[in-house]
C-alpha positions in Angstrom: 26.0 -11.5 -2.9 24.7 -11.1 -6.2 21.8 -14.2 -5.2 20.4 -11.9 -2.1 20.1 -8.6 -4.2 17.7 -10.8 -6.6 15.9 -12.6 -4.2 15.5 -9.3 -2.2 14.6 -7.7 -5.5 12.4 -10.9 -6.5 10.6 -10.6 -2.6 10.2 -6.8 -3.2 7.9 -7.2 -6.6 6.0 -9.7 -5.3 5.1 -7.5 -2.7 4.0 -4.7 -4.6 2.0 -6.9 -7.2 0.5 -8.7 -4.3 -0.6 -5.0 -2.8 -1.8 -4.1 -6.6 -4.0 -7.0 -6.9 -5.3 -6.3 -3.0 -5.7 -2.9 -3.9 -7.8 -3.6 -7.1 -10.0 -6.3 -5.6 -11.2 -4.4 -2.3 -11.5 -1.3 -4.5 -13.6 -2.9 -7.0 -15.4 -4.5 -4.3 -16.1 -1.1 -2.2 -16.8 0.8 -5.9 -19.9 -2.1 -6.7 -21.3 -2.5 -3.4 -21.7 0.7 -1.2 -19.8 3.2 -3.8 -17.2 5.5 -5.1 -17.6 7.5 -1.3 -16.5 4.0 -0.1 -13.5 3.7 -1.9 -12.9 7.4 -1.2 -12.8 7.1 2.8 -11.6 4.1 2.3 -8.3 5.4 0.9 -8.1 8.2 2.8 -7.9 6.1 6.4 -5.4 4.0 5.1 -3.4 6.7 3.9 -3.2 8.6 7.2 -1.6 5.8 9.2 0.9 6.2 6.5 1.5 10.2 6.4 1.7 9.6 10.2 4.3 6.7 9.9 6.0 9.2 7.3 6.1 12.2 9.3 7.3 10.5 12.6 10.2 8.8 10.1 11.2 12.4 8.6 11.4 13.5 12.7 13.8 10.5 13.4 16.0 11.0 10.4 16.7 14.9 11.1 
């Protein structure tokens, strides 16, 4: 069982370095081309599907 945890574990930090590096690069991308407004709004309509997401997962656990 031991082999699963660190592949899981292995699978999960490759994911979040791989969201990091995504992260950085369309950031960096939206900060030199139209602005710092783009990365703003940018963030902001990603992070509502994820409050939403959130919210409908806190009504489902209680």
């Amino acid at each position: 069982m031991s082999g699963v945890r660190e592949v899981a574990g292995a699978l999960c930090a490759g994911v979040f370095d791989t969201a990091v590096a995504l992260g950085a690069l369309v950031g960096g991308r939206l900060a030199d081309g139209p602005g710092l407004t783009a990365v703003l709004g940018t963030g902001a309509v990603l992070a509502l599907p994820a409050a939403v997401a959130d919210m409908r997962g806190a009504a489902t656990r209680s």
